[in-house]
C-alpha positions in Angstrom: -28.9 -24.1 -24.5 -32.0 -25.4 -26.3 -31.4 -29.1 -27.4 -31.4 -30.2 -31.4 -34.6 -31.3 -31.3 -36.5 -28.7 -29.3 -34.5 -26.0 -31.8 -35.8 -27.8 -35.4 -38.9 -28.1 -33.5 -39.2 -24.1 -32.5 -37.8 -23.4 -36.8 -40.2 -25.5 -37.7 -42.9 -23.7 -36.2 -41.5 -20.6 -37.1 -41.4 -21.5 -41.1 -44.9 -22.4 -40.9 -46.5 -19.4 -39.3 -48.9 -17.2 -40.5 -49.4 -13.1 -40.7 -52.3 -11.6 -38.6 -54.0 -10.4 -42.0 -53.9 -14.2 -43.1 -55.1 -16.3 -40.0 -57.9 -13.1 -40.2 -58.3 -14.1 -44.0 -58.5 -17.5 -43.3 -61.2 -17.5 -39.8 -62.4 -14.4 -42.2 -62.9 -12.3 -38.9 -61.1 -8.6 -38.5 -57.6 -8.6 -38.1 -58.6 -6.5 -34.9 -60.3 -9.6 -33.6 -57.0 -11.4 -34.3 -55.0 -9.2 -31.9 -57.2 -9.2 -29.3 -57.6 -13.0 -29.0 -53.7 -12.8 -28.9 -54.0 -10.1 -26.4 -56.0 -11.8 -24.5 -53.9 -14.8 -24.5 -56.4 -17.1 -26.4 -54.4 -17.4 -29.3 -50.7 -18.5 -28.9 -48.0 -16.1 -31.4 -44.8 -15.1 -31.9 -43.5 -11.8 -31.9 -40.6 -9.9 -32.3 -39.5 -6.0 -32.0 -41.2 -3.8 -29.7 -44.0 -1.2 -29.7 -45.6 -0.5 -33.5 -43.1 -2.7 -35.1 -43.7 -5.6 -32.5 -47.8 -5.1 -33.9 -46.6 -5.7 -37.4 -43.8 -8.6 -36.6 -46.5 -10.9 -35.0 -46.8 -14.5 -36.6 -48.9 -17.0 -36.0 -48.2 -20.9 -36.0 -50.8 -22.8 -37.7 -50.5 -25.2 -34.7 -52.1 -22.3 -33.1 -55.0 -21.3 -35.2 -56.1 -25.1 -34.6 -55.8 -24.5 -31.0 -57.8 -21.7 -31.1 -60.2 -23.3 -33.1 -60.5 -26.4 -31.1 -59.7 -25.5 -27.7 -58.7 -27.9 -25.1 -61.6 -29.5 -22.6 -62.2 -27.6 -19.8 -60.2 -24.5 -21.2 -62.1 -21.2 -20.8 
């Protein structure tokens, strides 16, 4: 079982994540282009359901987006 911390941490980021149509809004890039950077793995997300309604459940935390944005040395 997950510990206090590492639970309000998971909510946390949860509460503050964003749809694909607004982290496409906000990098103002297709929301295609937002998929595939999380299909490719580039862009972290969580998602829940499975098939079409997995596609539409997908959130992304804004923790990611500045990952994405600013990604870690030597990551390619």
């Amino acid at each position: 079982m997950a510990q206090p911390d590492e639970l309000d941490a998971a909510l946390a980021e949860l509460e503050e994540s964003l749809t694909v149509q607004q982290v496409a809004d906000m990098l103002r890039v297709h929301e295609a282009t937002v998929y595939r950077a999380v299909a490719a793995g580039r862009m972290r997300s969580i998602a829940r359901g499975s098939g079409t309604v997995r596609r539409s459940l997908i959130r992304i935390p804004r923790t990611a987006v500045v990952e994405y944005l600013n990604p870690a040395p030597g990551a390619a």
